[in-house]
ROFI-66656 format. One record per residue (C-alpha): residue in three letters; x, y, z. Coordinates in steps of 0.2 Angstrom, whole numbers, plus 5000, padded with zeros to 4 digits. Example, Ala and Ser with C-alpha at 12.3 -4.5 7.8 and 13.67 -1.06 7.14 Angstrom:
BEGIN
ALA506249785039SER506849955036
//
This chain:
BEGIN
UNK484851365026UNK486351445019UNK487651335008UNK489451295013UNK490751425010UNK492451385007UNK493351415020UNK494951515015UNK496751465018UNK497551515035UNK498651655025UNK497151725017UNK496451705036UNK497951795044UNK497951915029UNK496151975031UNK496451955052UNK497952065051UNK496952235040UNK495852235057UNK496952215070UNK498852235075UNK500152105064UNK500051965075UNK501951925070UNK502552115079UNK501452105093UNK502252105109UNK500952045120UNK501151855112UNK501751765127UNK501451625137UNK501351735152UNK499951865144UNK498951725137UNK498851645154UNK498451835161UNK497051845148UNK496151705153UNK496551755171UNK495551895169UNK493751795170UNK493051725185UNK493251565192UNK491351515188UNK491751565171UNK493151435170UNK492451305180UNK490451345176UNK489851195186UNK488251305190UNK488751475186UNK487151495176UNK486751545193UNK487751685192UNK486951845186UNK488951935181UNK489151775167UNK489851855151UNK490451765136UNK491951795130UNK493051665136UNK493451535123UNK494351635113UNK495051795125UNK496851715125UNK497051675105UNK497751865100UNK499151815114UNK499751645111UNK501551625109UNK502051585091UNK502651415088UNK504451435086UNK505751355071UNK506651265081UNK508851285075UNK509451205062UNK510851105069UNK509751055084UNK508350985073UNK509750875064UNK510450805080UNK508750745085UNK508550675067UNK510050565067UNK509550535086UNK508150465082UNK508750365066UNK510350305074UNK509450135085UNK508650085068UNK510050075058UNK511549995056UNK513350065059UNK513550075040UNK511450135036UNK511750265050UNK513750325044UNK512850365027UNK511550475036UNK512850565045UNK513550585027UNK511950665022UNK511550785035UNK513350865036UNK513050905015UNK511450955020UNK511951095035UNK513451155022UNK512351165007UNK510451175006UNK509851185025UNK510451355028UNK509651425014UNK508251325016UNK508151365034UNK508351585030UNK506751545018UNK505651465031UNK506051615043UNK505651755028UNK503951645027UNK503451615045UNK503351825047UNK502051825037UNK501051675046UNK500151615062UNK501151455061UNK502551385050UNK501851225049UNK499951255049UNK499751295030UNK500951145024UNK499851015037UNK498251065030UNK498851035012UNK499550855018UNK497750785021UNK496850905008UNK497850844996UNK497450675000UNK496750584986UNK496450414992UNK494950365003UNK494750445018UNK494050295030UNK495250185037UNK496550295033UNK496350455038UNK494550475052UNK495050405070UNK493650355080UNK492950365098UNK492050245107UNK491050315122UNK490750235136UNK488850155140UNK487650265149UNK487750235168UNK485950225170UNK485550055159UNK483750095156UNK484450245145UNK485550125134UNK484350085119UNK484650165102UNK483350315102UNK483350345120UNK485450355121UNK485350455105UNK484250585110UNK485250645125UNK486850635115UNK486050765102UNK485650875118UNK487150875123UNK487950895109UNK487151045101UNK487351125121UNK489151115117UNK488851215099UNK487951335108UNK489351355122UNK490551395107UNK489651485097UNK489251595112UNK491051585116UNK490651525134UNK491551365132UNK492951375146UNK494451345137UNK495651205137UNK496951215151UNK498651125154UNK499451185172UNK498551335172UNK499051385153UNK497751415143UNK497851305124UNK497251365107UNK495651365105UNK495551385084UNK494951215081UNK493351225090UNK492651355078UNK492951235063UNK491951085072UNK490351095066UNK489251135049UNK490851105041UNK491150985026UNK492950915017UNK492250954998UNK493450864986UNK493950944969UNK494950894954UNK496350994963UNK496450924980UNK495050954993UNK494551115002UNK493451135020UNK491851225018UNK490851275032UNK489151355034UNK489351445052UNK487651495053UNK486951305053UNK485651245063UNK484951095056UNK485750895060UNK485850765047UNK485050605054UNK485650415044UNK484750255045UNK484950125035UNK485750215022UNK484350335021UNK484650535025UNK483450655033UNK483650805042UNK482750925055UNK483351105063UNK483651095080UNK484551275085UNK483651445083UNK484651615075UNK485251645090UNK486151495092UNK484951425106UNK484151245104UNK482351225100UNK481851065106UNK481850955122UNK482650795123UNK480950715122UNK480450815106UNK482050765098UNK481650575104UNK480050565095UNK480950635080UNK482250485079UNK480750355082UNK479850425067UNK481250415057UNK481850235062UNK480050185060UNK480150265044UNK481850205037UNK481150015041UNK479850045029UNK480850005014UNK481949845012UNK483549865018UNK484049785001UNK483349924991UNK483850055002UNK485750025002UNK485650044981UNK485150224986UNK486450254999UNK487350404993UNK488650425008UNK489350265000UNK490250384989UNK491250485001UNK492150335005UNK492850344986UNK494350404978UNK494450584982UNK494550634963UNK493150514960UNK492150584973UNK492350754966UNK491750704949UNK490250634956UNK489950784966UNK489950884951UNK488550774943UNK487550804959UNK487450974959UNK487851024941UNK486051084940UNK486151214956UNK484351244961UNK483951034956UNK483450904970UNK485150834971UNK485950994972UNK484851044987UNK485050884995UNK486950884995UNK487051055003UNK485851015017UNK487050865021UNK488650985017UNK488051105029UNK487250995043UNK488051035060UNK488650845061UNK487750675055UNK486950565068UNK486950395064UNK485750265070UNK486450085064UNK485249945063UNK486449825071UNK487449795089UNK489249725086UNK489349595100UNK491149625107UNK492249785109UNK493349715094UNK491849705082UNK491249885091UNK492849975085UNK492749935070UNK490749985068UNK491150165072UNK493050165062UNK492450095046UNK490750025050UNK490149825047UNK490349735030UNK488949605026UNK488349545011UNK486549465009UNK485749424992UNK487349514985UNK486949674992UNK487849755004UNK486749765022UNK488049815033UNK488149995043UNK489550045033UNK488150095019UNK487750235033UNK488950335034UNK489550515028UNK491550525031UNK491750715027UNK490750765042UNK490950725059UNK489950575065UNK489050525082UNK488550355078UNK487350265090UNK487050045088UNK485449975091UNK485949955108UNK486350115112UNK488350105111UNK489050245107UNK490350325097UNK491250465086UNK492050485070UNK492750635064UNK493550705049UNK495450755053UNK495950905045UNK495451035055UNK495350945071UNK496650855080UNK496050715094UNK496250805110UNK494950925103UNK493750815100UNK494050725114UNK493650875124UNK491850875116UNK491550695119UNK492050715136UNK490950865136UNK489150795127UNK489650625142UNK489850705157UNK488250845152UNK487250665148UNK487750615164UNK487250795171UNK485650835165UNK484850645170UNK485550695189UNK484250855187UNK483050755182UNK483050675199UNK483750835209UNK483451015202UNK484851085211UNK486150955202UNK487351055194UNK487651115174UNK488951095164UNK488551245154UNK488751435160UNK487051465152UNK485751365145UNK484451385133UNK482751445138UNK481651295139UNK480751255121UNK479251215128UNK478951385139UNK479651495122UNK478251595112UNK478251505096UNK478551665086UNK480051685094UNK480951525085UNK481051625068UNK481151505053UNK481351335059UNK480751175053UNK480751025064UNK479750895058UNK481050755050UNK481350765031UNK481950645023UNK483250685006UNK482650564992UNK483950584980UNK483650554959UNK484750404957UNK485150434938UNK486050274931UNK487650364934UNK487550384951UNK486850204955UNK488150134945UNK489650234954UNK488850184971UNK488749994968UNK490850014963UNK490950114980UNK490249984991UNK491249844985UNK492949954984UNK492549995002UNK491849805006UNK493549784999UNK494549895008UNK493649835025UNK494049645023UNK495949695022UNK495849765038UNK495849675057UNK495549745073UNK495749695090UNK495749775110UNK496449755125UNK495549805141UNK496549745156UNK496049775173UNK497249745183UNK498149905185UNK498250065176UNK498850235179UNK498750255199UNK499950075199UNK501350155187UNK501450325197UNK501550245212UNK503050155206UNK503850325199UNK503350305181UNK502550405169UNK501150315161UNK501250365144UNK503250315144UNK502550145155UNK501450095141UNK502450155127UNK503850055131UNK502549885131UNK502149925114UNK504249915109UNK504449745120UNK502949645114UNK503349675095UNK505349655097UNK504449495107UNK503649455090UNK504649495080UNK506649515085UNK506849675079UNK506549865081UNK505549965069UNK505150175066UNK503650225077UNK502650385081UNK501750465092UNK500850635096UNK501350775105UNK500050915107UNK500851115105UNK499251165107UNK500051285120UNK500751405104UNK499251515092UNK498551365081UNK499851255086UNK499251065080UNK500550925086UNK502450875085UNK502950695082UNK504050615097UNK505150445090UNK504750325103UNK506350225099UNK507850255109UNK509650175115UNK508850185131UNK507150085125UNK508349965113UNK509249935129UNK507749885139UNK506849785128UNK508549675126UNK508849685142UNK507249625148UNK507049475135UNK508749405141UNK509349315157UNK509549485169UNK509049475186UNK507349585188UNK508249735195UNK509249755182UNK507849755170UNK506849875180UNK508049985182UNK508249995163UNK506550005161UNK506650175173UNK507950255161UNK506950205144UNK505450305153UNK506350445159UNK507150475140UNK505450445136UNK504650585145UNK506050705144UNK505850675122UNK503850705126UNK504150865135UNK505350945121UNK504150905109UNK502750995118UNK503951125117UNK503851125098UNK505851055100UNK505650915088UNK506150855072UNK504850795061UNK503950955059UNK505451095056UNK506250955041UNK504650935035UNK504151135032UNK505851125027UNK505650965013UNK503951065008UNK504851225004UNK506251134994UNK504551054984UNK503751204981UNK505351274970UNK505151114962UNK503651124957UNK503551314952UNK505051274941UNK506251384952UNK508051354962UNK507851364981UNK509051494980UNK507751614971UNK506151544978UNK505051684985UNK504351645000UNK503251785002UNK501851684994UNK500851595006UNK499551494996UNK499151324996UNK500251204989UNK499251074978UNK499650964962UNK500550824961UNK502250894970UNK501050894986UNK501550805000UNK500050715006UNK499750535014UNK500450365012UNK499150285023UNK498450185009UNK499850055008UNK500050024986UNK500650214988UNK502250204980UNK502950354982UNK504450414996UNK504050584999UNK503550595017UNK502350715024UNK501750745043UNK501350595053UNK499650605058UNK499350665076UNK498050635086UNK497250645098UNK497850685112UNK499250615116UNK498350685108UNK497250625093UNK497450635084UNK498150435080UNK499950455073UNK500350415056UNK501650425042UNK501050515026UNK501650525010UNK500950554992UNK499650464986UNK500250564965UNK501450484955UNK502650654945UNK502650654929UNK504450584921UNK505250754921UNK504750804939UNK505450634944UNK507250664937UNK507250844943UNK506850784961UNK508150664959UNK509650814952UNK509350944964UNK508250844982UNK509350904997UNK510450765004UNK509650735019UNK507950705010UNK508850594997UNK509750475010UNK508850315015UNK508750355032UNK507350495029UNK506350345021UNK506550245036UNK506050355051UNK504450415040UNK503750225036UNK503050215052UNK502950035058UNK501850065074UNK500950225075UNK500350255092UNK499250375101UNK498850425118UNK496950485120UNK495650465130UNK494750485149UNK493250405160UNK492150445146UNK492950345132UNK493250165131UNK494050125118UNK494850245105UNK496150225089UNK496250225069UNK496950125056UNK498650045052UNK499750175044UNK500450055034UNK500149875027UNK501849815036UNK501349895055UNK499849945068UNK498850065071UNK498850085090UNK497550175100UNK497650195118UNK496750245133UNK497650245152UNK496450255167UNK496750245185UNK496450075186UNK496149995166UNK497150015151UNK496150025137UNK497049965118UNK496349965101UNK497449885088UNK497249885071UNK498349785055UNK498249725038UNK498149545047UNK499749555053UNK499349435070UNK498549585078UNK497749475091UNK499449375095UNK500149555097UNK498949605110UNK499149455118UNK500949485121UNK500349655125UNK499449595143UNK500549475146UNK501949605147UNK501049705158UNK500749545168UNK502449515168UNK503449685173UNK502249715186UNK502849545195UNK504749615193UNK503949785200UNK503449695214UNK505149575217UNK506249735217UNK505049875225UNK505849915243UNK504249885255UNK503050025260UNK503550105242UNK501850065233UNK500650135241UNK499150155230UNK498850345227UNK496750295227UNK496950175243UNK496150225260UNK497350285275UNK496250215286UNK497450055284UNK498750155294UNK497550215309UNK497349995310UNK499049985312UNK499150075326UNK497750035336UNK497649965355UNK497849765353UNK496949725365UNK495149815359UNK494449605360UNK492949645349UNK494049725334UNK495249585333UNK493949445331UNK493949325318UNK495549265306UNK496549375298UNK496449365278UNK498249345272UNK498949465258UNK499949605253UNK498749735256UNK499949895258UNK500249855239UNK498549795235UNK499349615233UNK498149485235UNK498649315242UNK498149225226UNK499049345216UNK500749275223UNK500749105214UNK499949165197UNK501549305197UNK502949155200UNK502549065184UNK503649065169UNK502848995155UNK501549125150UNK502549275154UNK503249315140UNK501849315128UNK501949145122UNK503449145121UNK504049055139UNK504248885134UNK505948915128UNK507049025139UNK506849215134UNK508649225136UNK509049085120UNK507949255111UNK509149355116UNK510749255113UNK510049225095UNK509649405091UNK511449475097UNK512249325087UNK511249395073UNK511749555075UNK513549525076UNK513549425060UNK513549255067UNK512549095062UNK511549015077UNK511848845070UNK513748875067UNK514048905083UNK512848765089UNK513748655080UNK515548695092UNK514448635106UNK513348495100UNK514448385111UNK513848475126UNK511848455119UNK510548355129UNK510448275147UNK511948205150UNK511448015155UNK512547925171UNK513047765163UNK512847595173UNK514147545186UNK514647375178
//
């Protein structure tokens, strides 16, 4: 097998791209009318290749025919950008907080941003994206671990067919499936991803698999061997690996031949004491300090040639990892955390739980002892809609290729498939070897001492962390449209009311919004807080009558949306002052003025002037970077970044003389400590997806919106994440019974429901057998039931816990805060008028 390459920077990429092909920057055919054309061009079986292997005309081609004609993504105007800023700050500050940042960015458009602004422009000529390069160096220059802080999570949704979900069975399908998927990209037959007939970039889908994040003494870098064909299977902290894809990228083994491999591993990993197998578990490591992690790296293979060495590349350039955990969490709680961070349990003094078998730096299918199922994946490279797309995938082809089992002319998911293993000519397989292997590294005392300091950092770094879900059943996304309200902006604006519920006040949050629709586009940062959403959220926790609160609730989701839809358009503000922030930094640290700052030099930014992540919550440092996106509302889960590096003294006092006023002001501190990071991602296939908290003050927030089910995952630093959730449902409870008072009848009606309801209503009275029996009473037109109608008049447990005092006392106490005024001191004007007031005796 070949080792991992490094993969070079995206200006080396586009420089090297750019001597074989016309300057993507002058072409004129980048457009979002030629790249919708370009996909245009194939077939409709090659776009929607349910069963096209039928079709004898199949080409490949299609994944990547659009990429040479995606728009670029656009810098967005200066004064635009600072406007949506001080938009964004303005309902978390005060009238004093937010005239100071006002200050601030009027300095900064008459002194530094122009300039700043012409040097970002002179640079983005030369690139694919403005932004791409300075992202990638955020999380490469990451230095702290990358569990809990930077790897979101997936979990999949059981097999249909319950007989499939044991571990070996369950995990075997998902490996089919999977490497089906590799094939389909590597053959470029994967269809690509569409958004109202636009075709996305398709980039990140060739940087999925056999790829590795390898830290260094200088920041991490990704290395990928695209010519991999072997898996990397863990269990019980023990690593072995088999080849399951032939040269030409086609799979070399049945399901059934990859489910005898996994038996024979499991039955050989329970050979040995799980006690004595955790002091060998080397992925242990990769939950380390990313400088510690690279110094162990180097002892491993300092000898290239040595069993260490070997064994580290085999891992390094695995397509993924497929984990088989020896345990099955017991609840969907205790499940999110398995496949985020794994379980921390401590028998005999030695660690015993799954998060011993794990490898962060790769992606990850993890499969439980009964067969639940899940993902985790390393975040650089990919953002969450992507690997949504292949979870979605590997499901529905599970799903697929059982049906066939039962019916040969059930349809594929693929456009081509693989010639059947079993009916191949053994020669024709080439160099393969697939009989399991397991790695048995030399555990020198080095090495066993750095992975017992490991396990008890990360058993550490688990136990500070909580997490908790919401599945509620009792509407989803079919209820909010059918009320004339976009789900994401619906749910959205339940996040803001629970936690000013809570807590009395409102705080910086994020959310992702994919511009995957512009070449190599990643994702730009919508600020969920608005006047609109403040006004709400006090409007609905005070004494108004329901209409007016609904009616507040419509304008917080239609600022909502309309913010969302700018932000697609890469019309935001986080990422344009960010590039911005990073080019003042990079004169910084090269010793130079802004003024004389040649931007002509694309290469990675590293040291300790590199903006990377403030998801580990001792960072002390201010300097932002980009909030981590996700998944798809994407992925990618949002979070605020910043450096994990300490400047030396005289870096400090330079940043302090000469950092741009609008990065110096308070308010650019505020917006980018994220409180509740949120993220939108997920379909039928997933049940639960999210991350964790971006900071040791807020929540992490994964979300999942069905037709019927919202699906929550929330994670804290033990910040009463349960109570949170709670207030959560009981909001949803409680604005769906305002919904219904105010809604104007024959308004709801249920996009899924049957309109067969309509052809009762006008039949012939007097058919005799038809109208038999009592008629059930309930609201069906609105799918009401009968019972639902007392349940929705109470009071008490509508507000989260928070209904046995009147909401509206809340509210009055928070504006008298707000305006400076005591509670008690103005109590104590009607203390007179306190109390029942008794009738006294007639004498």
């Amino acid at each position: 097998m070949s080792p991992v390459r490094i993969i070079p920077s995206i200006d080396e990429q586009l420089s090297i791209a750019q001597t074989q092909r016309k300057d993507s920057v002058i072409m004129p055919e980048r457009s979002e009318a030629n790249a919708k054309e370009a996909t245009q061009n194939f077939s409709q079986e090659k776009l929607a290749p349910l069963m096209s292997h039928e079709n004898p005309d199949s080409k490949p081609g299609i994944t990547f025919a659009a990429q040479d004609k995606l728009p670029k993504l656009p810098i967005p105007e200066l004064d635009q950008t600072c406007k949506r800023y001080l938009a964004g700050l303005d309902p978390l500050q005060t009238a004093r907080e937010h005239s100071d940042s006002e200050k601030a960015v009027a300095d900064f458009l008459q002194t530094d941003g122009p300039q700043l602004q012409q040097k970002l422009k002179e640079y983005a000529t030369g690139q694919g994206s403005y932004i791409e390069q300075f992202w990638y160096d955020s999380y490469l220059n990451f230095d702290n671990p990358v569990v809990l802080n930077l790897n979101p999570f997936f979990l999949l949704e059981d097999d249909p067919t319950p007989a499939r979900n044991n571990q070996v069975t369950r995990a075997a399908s998902l490996v089919i499936s999977a490497l089906s998927f590799v094939r389909a990209v590597r053959k470029e037959e994967l269809p690509p991803d569409m958004l109202r007939g636009q075709p996305l970039d398709m980039y990140q889908y060739s940087r999925m698999f056999g790829t590795a994040r390898i830290p260094t003494d200088n920041g991490c870098h990704i290395g990928q061997d695209p010519t991999a064909k072997h898996i990397v299977v863990m269990c019980r902290g023990q690593s072995y690996w088999f080849d399951v894809m032939d040269d030409n990228h086609d799979l070399i083994m049945t399901e059934k031949d990859v489910s005898l491999n996994l038996q024979v591993i499991v039955n050989d990993a329970e050979q040995t004491p799980i006690y004595e197998s955790a002091k060998g578990a080397l992925g242990v490591l990769s939950t380390e300090n990313r400088k510690i992690w690279s110094g162990l790296r180097d002892l491993i293979s300092k000898d290239e040639g040595s069993n260490n060495s070997d064994c580290l590349n085999i891992v390094d350039s695995a397509l993924f990892i497929l984990d088989l955990d020896h345990t099955e969490p017991l609840d969907s709680a205790g499940l999110c955390m398995n496949m985020l961070c794994g379980t921390s349990q401590i028998e005999r003094g030695v660690q015993v739980g799954t998060c011993t078998n794990r490898w962060y730096d790769k992606l990850q299918i993890i499969v439980c002892k009964n067969g639940s199922a899940g993902i985790n994946f390393e975040h650089t490279g990919v953002d969450g809609h992507t690997v949504l797309r292949f979870a979605s995938d590997v499901y529905t082809d599970t799903i697929l290729r059982f049906a066939k089992s039962i019916n040969g002319q059930a349809p594929s998911l693929w456009a081509s498939t693989s010639p059947d293993p079993s009916k191949r000519d053994p020669a024709s397989f080439g160099d393969v070897s697939t009989t399991p292997h397991k790695l048995e590294w030399d555990m020198v005392p080095e090495l066993s001492t750095a992975l017992r300091f490991a396990e008890t950092r990360l058993a550490d770094l688990i136990q500070q962390n909580e997490f908790q879900t919401l599945e509620f059943g009792h509407y989803g996304k079919n209820f909010m449209t059918s009320m004339g309200f976009s789900p994401d902006a619906f749910v959205q604006m339940a996040f803001q009311a629970a936690y000013y519920g809570m807590y009395g006040r409102v705080e910086s949050m994020y959310e992702p919004a994919m511009t995957k629709t512009f070449f190599h586009g990643r994702t730009e940062a919508i600020r969920q807080v608005t006047h609109e959403s403040v006004d709400f959220i006090r409007t609905f926790w005070a004494e108004n009558p329901p209409a007016s609160k609904v009616e507040k609730l419509r304008k917080a989701c239609e600022k909502h949306t309309a913010m969302t839809k700018e932000c697609a358009k890469a019309q935001g503000q986080d990422r344009h002052l960010y590039a911005l922030f990073c080019l003042w930094q990079r004169s910084v640290d090269m010793g130079e003025s802004s003024d004389s700052l040649s931007m002509t030099d694309g290469a990675s930014t590293n040291g300790y002037g590199s903006p990377v992540s403030d998801r580990d919550p001792n960072s002390n440092s201010t300097i932002p970077s980009p909030n981590r996106a996700s998944a798809a509302s994407e992925e990618e889960g949002g979070s605020s970044m910043q450096s994990s590096r300490s400047p030396n003294r005289q870096t400090q006092q330079q940043q302090a003389a000469t950092m741009p006023a609008l990065f110096a002001d308070a308010g650019w501190d505020k917006i980018n400590n994220t409180i509740l990071s949120t993220s939108n991602c997920g379909n039928p296939a997933l049940r639960h997806f999210g991350f964790g908290p971006t900071s040791g003050e807020g929540f992490g927030i994964g979300y999942i919106i069905k037709e019927g089910t919202i699906s929550i995952c929330a994670s804290s630093k033990h910040r009463q994440t349960k109570r949170f959730i709670d207030a959560m449902e009981n909001y949803f409870l409680e604005i769906r019974k305002l919904l219904r008072q105010t809604q104007r009848r024959g308004t709801s009606q249920d996009k899924g429901a049957s309109r067969a309801r309509e052809a009762e209503e006008k039949r012939p009275k007097a058919q005799r057998m038809k109208s038999r029996g009592r008629i059930i009473k309930g609201d069906i037109a609105t799918g009401r039931l009968a019972e639902e109608e007392e349940s929705a008049e109470g009071t008490d447990d509508d507000y989260g816990g928070y209904g046995f005092f009147d909401a509206g006392m809340l509210a009055q106490a928070l504006k008298s805060k707000e305006e400076g005024e005591r509670p008690s001191e103005k109590a104590a004007h009607q203390r007179r008028e306190v109390g029942k007031k008794l009738r006294l005796m007639e004498a």
